[in-house]
N, C-alpha and C positions, 0 to 999 in steps of 0.2 A: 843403540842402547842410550837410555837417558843417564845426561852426566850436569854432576852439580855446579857449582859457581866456581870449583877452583878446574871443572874439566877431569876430572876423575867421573868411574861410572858411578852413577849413582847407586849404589847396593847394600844393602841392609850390614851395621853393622851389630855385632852380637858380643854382648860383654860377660863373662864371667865375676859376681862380687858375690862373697860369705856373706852369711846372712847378717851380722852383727854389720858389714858396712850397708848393705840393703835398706836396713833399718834405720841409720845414723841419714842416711840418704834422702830418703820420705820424708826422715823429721825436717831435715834442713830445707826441702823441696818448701813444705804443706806451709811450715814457719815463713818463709821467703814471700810463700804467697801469700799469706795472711798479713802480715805487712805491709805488704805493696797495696794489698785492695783497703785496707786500714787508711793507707797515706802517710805512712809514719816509718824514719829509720829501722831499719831492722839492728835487732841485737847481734854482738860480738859472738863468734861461733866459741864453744869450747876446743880446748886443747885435743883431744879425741874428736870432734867433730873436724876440726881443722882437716886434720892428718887423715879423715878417713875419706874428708874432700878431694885432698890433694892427691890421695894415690890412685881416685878413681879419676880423677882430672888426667893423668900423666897414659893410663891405660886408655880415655878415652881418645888422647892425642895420638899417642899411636896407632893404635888403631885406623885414626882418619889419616895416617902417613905421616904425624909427624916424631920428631924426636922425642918425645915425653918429658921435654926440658920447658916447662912450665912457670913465667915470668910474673 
């Protein structure tokens, strides 16, 4: 079985998110890139976009095995 850089199998991981974080999601994604390819700082996330980061940040960690304790 193929396994990644930390030596785990390599295997699809599958996240559940509400639509409203789904959304919050894309935007912050499409904005990040539009930025980047711009050449310019990106903007300060709002308070709702933060929070809807961070909870998908803590489930993605888990997920990959770690603690969801997110620094």
């Amino acid at each position: 079985m193929k396994q990644d850089a930390d030596g785990r199998p390599d295997v699809p991981i599958t996240l559940e998110v509400d639509r409203e974080t789904a959304k919050v999601l894309l935007a912050v994604l499409i904005d990040l890139g539009e930025w980047q390819a711009a050449g310019v700082p990106s903007e300060p996330l709002a308070a709702h976009e933060c929070n809807a980061l961070g909870a998908f940040m803590k489930k993605l960690d888990v997920a990959l095995g770690g603690s969801g304790r997110i620094s």
